[in-house]
PyMOL Python script that loads the backbone (N, CA, C, O; Angstrom):
from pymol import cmd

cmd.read_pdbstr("""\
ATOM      1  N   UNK A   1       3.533 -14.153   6.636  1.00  0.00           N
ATOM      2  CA  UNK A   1       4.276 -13.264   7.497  1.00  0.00           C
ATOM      3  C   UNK A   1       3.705 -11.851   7.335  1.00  0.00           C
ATOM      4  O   UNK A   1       3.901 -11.155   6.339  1.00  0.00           O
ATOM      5  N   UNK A   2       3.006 -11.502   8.364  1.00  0.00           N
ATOM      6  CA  UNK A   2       2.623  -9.747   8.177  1.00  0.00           C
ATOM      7  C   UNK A   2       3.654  -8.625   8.508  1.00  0.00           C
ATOM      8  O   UNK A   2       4.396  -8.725   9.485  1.00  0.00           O
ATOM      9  N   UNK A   3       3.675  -7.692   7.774  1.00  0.00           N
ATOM     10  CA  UNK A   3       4.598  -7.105   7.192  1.00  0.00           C
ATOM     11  C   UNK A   3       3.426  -5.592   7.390  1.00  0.00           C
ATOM     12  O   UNK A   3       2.205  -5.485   7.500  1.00  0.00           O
ATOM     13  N   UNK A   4       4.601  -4.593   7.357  1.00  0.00           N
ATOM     14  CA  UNK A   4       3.868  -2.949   7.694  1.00  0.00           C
ATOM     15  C   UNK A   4       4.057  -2.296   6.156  1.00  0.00           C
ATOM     16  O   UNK A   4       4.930  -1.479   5.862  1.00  0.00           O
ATOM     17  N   UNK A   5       3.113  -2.803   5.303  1.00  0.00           N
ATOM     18  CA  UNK A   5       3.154  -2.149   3.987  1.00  0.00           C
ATOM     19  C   UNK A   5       3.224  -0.709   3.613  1.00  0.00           C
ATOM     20  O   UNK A   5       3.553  -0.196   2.543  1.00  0.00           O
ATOM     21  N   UNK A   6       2.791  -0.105   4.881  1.00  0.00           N
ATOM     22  CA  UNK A   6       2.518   1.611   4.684  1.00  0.00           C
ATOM     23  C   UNK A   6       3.758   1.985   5.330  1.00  0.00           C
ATOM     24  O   UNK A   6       4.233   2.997   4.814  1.00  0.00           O
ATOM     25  N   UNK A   7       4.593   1.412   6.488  1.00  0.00           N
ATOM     26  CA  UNK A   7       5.880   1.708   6.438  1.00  0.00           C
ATOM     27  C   UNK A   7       6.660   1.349   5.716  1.00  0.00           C
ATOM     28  O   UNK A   7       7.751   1.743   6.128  1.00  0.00           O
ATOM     29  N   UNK A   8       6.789   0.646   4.575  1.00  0.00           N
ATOM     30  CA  UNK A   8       7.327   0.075   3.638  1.00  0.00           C
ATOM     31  C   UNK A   8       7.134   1.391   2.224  1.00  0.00           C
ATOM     32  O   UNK A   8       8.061   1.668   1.464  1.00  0.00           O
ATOM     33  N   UNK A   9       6.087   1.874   2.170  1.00  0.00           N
ATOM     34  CA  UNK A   9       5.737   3.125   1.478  1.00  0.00           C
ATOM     35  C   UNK A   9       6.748   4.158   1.516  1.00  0.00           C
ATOM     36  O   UNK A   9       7.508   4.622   0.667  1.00  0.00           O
ATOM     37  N   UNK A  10       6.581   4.342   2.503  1.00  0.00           N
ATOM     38  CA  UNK A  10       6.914   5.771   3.538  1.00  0.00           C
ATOM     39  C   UNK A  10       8.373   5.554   3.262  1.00  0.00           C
ATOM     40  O   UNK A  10       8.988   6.290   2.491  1.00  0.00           O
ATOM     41  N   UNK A  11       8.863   4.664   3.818  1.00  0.00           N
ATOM     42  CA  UNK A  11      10.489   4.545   3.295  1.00  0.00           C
ATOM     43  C   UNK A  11      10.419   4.628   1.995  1.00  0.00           C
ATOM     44  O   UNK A  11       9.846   5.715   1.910  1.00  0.00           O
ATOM     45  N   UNK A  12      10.569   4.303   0.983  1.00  0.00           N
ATOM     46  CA  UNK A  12      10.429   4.483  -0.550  1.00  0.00           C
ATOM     47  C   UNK A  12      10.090   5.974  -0.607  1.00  0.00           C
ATOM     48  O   UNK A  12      11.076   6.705  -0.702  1.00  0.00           O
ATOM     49  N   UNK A  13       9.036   6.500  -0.574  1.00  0.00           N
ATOM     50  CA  UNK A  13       8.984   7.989  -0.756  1.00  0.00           C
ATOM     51  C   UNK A  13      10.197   9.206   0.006  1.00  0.00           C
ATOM     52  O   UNK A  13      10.477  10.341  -0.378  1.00  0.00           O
ATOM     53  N   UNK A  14      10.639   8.544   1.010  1.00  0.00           N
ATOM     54  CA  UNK A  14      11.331   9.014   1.927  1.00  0.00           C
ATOM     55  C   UNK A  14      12.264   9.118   1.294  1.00  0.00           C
ATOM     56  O   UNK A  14      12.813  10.218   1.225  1.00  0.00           O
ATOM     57  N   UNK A  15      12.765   8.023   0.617  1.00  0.00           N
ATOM     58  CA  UNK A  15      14.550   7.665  -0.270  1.00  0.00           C
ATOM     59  C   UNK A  15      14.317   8.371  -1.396  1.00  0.00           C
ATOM     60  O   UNK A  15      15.138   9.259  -1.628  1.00  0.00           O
ATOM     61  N   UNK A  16      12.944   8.150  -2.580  1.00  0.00           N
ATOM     62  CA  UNK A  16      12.985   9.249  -3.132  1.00  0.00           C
ATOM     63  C   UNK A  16      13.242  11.116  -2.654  1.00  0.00           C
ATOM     64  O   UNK A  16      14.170  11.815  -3.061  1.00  0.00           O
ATOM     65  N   UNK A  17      12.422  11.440  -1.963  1.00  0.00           N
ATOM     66  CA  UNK A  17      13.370  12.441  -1.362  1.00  0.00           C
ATOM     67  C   UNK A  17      14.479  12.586  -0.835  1.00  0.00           C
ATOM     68  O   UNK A  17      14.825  13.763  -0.726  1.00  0.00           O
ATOM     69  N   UNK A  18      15.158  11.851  -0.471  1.00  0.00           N
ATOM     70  CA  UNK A  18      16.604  12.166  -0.368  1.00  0.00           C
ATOM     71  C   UNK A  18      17.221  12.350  -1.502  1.00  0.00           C
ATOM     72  O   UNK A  18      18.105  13.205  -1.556  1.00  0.00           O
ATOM     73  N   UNK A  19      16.910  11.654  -2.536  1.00  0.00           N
ATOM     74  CA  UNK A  19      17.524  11.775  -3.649  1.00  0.00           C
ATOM     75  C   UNK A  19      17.048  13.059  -4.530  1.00  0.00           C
ATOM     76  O   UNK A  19      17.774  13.617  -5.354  1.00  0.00           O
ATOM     77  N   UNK A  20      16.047  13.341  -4.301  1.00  0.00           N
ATOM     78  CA  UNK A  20      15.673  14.410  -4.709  1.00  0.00           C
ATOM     79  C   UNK A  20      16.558  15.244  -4.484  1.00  0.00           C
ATOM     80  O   UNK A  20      17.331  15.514  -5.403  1.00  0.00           O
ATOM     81  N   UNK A  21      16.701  15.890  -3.207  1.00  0.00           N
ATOM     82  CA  UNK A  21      17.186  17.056  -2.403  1.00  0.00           C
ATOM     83  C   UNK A  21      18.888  16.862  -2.702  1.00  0.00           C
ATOM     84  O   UNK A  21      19.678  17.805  -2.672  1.00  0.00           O
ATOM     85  N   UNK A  22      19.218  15.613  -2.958  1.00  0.00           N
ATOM     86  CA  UNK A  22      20.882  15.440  -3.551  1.00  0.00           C
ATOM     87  C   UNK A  22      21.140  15.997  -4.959  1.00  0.00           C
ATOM     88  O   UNK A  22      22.082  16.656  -5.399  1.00  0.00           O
ATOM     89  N   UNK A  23      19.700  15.401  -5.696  1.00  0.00           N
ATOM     90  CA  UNK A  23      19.972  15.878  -7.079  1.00  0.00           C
ATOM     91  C   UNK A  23      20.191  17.764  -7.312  1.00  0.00           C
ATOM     92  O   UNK A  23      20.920  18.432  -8.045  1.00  0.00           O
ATOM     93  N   UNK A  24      19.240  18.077  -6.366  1.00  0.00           N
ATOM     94  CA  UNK A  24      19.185  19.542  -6.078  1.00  0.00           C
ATOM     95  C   UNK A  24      20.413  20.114  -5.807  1.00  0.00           C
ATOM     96  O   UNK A  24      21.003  20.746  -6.682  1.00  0.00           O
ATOM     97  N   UNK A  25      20.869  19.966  -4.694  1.00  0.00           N
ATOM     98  CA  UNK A  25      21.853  20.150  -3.902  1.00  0.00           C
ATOM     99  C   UNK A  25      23.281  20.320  -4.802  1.00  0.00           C
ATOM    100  O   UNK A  25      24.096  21.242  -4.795  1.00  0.00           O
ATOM    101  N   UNK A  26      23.251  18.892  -5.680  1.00  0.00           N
ATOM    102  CA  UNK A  26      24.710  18.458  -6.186  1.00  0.00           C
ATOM    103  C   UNK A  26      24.611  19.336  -7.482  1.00  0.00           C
ATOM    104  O   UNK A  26      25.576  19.958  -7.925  1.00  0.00           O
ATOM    105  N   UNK A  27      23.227  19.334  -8.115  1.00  0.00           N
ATOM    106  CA  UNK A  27      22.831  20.209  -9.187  1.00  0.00           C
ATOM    107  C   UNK A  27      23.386  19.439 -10.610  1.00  0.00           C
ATOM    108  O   UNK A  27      24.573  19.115 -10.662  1.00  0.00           O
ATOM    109  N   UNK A  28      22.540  19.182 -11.678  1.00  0.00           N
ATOM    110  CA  UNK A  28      22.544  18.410 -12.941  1.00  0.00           C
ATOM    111  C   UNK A  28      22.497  19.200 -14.123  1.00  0.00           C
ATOM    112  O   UNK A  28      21.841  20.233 -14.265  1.00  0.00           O
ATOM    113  N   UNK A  29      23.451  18.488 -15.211  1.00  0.00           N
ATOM    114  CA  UNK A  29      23.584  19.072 -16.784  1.00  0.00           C
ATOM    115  C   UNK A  29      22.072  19.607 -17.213  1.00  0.00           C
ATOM    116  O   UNK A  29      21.116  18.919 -16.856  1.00  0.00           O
ATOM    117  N   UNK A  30      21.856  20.720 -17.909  1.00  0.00           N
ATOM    118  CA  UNK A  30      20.307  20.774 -18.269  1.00  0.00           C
ATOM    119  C   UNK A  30      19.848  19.488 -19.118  1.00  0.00           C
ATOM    120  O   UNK A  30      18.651  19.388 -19.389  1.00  0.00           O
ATOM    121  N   UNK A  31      20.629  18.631 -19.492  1.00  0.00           N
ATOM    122  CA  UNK A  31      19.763  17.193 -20.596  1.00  0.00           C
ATOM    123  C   UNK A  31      19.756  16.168 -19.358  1.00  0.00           C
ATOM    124  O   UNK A  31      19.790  14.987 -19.703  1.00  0.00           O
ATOM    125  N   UNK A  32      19.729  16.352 -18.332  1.00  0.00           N
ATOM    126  CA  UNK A  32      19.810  15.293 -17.283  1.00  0.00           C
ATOM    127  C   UNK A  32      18.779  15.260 -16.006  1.00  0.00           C
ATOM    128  O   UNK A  32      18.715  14.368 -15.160  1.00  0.00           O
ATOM    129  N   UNK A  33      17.922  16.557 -16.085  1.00  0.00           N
ATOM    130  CA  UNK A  33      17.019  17.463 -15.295  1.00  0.00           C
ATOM    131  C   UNK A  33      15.349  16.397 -15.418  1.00  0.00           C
ATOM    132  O   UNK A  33      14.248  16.880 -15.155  1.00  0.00           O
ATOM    133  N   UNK A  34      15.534  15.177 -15.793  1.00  0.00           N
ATOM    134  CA  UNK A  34      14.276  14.179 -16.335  1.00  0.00           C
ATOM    135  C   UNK A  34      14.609  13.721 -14.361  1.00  0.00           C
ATOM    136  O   UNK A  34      13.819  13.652 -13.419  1.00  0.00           O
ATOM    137  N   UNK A  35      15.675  13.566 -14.417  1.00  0.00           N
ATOM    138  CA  UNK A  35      15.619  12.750 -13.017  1.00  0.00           C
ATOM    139  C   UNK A  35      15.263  13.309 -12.421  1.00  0.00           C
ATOM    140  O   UNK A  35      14.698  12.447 -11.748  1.00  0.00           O
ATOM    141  N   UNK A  36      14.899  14.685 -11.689  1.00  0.00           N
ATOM    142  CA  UNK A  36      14.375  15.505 -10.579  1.00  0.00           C
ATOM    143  C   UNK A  36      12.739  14.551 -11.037  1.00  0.00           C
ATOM    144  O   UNK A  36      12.120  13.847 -10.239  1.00  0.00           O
ATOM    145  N   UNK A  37      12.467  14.723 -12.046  1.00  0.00           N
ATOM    146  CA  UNK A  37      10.772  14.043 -12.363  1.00  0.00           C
ATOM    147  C   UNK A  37      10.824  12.985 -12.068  1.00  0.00           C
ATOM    148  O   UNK A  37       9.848  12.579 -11.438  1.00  0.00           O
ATOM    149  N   UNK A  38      11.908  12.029 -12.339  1.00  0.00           N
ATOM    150  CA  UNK A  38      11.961  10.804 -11.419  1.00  0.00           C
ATOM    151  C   UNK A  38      11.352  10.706  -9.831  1.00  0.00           C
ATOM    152  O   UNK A  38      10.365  10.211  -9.287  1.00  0.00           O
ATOM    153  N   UNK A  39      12.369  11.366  -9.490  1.00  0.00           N
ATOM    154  CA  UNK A  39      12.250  11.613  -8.017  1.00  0.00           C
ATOM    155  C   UNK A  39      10.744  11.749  -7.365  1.00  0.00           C
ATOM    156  O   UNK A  39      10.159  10.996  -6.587  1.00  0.00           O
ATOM    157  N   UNK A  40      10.289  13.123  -8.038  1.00  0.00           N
ATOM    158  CA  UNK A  40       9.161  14.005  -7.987  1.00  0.00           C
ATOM    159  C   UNK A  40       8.033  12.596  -7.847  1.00  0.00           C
ATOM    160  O   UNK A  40       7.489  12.208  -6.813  1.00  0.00           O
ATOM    161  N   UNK A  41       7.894  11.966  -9.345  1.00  0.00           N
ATOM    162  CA  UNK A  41       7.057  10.469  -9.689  1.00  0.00           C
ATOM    163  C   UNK A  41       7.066   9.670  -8.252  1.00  0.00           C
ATOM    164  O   UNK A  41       6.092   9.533  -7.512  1.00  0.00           O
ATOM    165  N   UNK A  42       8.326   9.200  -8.045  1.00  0.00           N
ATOM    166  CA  UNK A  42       8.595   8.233  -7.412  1.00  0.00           C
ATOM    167  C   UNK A  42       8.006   8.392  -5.536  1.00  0.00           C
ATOM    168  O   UNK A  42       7.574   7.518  -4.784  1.00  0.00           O
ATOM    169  N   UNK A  43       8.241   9.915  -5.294  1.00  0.00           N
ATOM    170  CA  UNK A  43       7.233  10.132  -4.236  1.00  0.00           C
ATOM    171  C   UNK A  43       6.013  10.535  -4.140  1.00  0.00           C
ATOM    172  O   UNK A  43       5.538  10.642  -3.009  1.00  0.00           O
ATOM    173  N   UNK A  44       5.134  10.886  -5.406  1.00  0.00           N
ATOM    174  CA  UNK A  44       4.041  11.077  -5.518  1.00  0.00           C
ATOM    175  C   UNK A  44       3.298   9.781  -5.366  1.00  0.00           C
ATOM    176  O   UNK A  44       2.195   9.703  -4.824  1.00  0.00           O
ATOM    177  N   UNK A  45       4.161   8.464  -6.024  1.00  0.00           N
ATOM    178  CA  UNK A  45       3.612   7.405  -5.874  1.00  0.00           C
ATOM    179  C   UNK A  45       3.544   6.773  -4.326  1.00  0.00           C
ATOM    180  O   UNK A  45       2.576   6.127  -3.924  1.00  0.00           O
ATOM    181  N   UNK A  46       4.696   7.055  -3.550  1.00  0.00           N
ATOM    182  CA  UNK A  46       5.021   6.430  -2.570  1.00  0.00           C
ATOM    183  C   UNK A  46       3.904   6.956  -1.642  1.00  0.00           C
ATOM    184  O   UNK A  46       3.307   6.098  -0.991  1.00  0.00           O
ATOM    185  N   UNK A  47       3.491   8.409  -1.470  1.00  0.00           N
ATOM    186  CA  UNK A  47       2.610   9.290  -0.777  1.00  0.00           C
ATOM    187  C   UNK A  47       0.776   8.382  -1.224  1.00  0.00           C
ATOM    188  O   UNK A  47      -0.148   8.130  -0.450  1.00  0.00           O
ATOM    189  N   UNK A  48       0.875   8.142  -2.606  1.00  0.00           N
ATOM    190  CA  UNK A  48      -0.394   7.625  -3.344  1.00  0.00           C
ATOM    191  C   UNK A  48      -0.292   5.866  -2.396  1.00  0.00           C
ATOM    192  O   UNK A  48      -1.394   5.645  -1.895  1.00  0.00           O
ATOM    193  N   UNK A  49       0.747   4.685  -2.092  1.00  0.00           N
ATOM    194  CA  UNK A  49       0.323   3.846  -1.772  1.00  0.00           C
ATOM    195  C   UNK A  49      -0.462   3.963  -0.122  1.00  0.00           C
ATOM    196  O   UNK A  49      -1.467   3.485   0.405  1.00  0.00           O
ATOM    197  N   UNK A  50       1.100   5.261   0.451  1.00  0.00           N
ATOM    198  CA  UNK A  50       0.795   5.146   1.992  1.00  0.00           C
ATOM    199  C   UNK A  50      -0.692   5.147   2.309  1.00  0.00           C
ATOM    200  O   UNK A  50      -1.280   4.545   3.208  1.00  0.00           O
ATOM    201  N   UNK A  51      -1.366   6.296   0.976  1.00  0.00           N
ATOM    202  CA  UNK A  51      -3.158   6.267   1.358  1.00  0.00           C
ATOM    203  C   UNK A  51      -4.138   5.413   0.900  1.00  0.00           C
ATOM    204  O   UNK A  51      -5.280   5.374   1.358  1.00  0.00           O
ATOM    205  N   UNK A  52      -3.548   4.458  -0.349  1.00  0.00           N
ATOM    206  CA  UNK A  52      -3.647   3.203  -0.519  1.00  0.00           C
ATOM    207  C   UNK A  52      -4.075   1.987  -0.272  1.00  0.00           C
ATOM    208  O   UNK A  52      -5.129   1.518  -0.702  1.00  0.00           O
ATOM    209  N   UNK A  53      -3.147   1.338   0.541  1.00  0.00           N
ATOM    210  CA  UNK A  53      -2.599   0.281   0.802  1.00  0.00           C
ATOM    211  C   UNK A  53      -3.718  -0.183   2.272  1.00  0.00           C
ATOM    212  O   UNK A  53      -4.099  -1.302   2.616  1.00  0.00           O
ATOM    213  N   UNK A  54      -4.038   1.340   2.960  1.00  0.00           N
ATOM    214  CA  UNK A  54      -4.877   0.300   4.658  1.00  0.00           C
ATOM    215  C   UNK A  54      -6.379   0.003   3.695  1.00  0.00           C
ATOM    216  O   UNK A  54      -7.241  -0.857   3.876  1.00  0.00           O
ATOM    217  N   UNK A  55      -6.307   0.827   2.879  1.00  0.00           N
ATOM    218  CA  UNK A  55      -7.647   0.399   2.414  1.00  0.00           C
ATOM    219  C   UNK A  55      -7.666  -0.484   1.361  1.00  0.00           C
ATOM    220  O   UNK A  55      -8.773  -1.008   1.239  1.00  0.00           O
ATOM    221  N   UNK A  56      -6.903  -0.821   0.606  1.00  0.00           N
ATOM    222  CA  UNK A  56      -6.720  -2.561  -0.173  1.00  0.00           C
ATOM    223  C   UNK A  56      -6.839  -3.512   0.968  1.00  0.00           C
ATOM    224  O   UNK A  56      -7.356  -4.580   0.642  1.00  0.00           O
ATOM    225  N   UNK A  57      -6.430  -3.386   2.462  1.00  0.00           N
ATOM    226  CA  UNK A  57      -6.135  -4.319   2.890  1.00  0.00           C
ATOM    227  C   UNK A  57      -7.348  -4.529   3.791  1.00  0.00           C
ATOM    228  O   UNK A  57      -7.687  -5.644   4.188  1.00  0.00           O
ATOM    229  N   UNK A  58      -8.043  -3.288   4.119  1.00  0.00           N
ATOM    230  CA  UNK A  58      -9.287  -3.665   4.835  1.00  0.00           C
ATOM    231  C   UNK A  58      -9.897  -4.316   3.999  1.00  0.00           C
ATOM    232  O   UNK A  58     -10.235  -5.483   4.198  1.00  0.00           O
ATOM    233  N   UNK A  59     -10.221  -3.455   2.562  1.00  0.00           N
ATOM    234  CA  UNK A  59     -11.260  -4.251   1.941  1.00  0.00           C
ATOM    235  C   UNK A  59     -11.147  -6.174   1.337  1.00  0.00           C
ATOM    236  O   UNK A  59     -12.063  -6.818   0.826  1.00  0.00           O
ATOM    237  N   UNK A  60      -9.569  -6.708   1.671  1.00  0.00           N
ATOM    238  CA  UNK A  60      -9.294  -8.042   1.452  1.00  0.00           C
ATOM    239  C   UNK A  60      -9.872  -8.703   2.789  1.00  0.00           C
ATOM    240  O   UNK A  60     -10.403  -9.813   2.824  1.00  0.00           O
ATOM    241  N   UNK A  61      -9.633  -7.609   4.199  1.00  0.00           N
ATOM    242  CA  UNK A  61     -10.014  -8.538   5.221  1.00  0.00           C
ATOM    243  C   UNK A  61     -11.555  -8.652   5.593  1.00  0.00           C
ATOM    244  O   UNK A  61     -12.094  -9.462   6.347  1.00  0.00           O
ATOM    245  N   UNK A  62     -12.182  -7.495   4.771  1.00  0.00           N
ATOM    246  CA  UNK A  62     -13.633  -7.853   4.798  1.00  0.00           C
ATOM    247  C   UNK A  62     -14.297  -9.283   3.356  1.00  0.00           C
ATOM    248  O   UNK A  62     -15.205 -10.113   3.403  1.00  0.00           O
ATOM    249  N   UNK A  63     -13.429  -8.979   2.432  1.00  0.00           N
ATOM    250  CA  UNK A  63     -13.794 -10.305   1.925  1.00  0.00           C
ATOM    251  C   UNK A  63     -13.802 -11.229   2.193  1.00  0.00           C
ATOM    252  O   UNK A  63     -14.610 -12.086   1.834  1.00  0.00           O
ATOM    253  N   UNK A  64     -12.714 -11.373   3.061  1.00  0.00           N
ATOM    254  CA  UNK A  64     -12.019 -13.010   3.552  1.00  0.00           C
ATOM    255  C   UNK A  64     -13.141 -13.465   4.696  1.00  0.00           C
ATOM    256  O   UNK A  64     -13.444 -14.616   5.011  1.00  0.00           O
ATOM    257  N   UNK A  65     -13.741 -12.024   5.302  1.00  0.00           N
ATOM    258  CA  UNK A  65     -14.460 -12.519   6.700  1.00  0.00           C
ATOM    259  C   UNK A  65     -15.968 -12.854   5.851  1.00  0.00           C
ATOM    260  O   UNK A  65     -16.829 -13.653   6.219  1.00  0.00           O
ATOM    261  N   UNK A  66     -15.988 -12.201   4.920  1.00  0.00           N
ATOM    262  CA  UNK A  66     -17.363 -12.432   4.647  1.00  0.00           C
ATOM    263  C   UNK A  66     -17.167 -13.970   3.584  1.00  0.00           C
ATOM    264  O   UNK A  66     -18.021 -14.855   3.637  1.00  0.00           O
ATOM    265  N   UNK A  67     -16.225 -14.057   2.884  1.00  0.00           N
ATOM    266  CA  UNK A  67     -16.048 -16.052   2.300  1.00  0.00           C
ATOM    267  C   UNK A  67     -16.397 -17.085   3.479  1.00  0.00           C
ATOM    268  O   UNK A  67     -17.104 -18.085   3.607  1.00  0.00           O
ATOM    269  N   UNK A  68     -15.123 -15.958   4.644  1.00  0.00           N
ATOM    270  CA  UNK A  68     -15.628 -17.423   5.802  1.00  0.00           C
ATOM    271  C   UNK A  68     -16.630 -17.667   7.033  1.00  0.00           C
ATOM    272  O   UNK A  68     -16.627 -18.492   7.947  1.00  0.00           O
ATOM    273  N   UNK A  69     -17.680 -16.377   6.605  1.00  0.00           N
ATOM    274  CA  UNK A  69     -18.871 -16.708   7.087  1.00  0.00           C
ATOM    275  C   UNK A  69     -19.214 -17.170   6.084  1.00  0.00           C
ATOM    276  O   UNK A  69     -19.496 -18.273   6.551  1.00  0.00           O
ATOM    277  N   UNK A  70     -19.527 -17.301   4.647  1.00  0.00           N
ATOM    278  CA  UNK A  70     -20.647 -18.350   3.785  1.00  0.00           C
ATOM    279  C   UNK A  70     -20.280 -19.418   4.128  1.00  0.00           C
ATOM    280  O   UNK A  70     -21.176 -20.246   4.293  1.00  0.00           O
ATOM    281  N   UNK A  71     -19.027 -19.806   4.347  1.00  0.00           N
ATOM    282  CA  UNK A  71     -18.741 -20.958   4.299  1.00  0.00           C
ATOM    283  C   UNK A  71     -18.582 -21.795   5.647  1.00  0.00           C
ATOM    284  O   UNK A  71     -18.354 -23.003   5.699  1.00  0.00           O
ATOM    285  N   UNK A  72     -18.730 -21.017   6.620  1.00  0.00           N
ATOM    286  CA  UNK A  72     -19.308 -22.097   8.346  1.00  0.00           C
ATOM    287  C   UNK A  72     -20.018 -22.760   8.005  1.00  0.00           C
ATOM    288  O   UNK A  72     -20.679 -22.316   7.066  1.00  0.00           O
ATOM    289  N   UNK A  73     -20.440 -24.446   8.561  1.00  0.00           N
ATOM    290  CA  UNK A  73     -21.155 -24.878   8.853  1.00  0.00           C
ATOM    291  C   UNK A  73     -22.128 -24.315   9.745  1.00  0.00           C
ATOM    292  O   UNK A  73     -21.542 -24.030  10.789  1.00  0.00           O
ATOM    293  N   UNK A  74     -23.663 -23.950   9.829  1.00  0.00           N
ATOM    294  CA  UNK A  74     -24.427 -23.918  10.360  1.00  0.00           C
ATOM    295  C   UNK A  74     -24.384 -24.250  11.761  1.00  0.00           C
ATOM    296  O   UNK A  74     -23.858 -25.355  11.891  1.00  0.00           O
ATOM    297  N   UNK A  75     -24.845 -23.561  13.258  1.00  0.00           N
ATOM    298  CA  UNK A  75     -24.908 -24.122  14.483  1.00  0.00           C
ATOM    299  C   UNK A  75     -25.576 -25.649  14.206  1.00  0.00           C
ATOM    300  O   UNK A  75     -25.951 -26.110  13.128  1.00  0.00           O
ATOM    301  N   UNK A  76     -25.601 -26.303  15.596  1.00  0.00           N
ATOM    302  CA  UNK A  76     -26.364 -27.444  15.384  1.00  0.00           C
ATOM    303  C   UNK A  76     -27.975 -26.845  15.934  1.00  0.00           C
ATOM    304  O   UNK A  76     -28.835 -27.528  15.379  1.00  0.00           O
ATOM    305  N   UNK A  77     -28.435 -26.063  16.607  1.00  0.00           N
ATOM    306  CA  UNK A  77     -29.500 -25.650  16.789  1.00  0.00           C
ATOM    307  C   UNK A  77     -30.085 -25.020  15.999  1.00  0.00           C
ATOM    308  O   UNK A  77     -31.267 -24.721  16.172  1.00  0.00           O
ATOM    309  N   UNK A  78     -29.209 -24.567  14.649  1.00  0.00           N
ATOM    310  CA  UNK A  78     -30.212 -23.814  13.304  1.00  0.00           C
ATOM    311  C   UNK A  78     -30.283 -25.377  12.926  1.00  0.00           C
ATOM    312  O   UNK A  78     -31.370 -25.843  13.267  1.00  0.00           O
ATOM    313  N   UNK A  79     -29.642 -26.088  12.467  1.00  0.00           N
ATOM    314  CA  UNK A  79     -29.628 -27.595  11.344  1.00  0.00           C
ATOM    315  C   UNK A  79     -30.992 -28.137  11.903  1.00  0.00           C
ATOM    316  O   UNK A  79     -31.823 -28.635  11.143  1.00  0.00           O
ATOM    317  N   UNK A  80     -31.218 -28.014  13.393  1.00  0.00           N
ATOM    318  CA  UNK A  80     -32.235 -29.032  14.044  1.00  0.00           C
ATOM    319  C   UNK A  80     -33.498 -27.913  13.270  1.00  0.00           C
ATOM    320  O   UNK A  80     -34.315 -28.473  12.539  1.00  0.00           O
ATOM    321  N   UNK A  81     -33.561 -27.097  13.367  1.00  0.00           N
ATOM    322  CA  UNK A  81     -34.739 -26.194  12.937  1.00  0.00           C
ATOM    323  C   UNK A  81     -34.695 -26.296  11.158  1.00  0.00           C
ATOM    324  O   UNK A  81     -35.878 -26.081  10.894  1.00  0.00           O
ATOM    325  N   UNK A  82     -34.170 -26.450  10.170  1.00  0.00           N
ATOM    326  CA  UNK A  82     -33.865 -26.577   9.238  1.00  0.00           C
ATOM    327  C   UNK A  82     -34.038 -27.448   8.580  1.00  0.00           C
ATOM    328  O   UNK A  82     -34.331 -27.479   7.385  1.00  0.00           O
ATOM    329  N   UNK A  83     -33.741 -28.887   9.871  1.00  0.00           N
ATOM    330  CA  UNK A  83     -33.603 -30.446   8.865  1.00  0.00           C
ATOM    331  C   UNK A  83     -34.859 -31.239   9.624  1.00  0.00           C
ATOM    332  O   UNK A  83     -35.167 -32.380   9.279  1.00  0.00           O
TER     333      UNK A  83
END
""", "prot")
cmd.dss("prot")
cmd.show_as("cartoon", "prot")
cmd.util.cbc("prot")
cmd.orient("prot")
């Protein structure tokens, strides 16, 4: 089932910022101030797959094309030249 992995990103970084801007907003004990870095982490990562992820996936669909060219059978007009 194909699936939009970089919109799948984007939401995640997105929710981290919301939560961000709540934590801000609502404002936290100073021993509790680790979670803004949460946040901060959690969309640095999300921003890191969105640029990611098209290029893991090109480079799987160039492998896959290049396995299943080694692996065609030959035309029958190369085999006749061949065999």
């Amino acid at each position: 089932m194909p699936t939009n992995d970089v919109r799948i990103a984007a939401a995640g970084a997105i929710a981290w910022a919301v939560a961000l801007v709540v934590l801000l907003v609502v404002g936290l004990p100073s021993e509790d101030r680790w979670w803004l870095w949460v946040c901060v982490t959690g969309i640095g990562i999300g921003l890191f797959a969105m640029w990611y992820v098209p290029r893991l996936q090109a480079g799987r669909a160039r492998a896959d094309a290049a396995r299943a060219a080694r692996s065609e059978p030959a035309p029958a007009a190369d085999r006749e030249r061949t065999g």
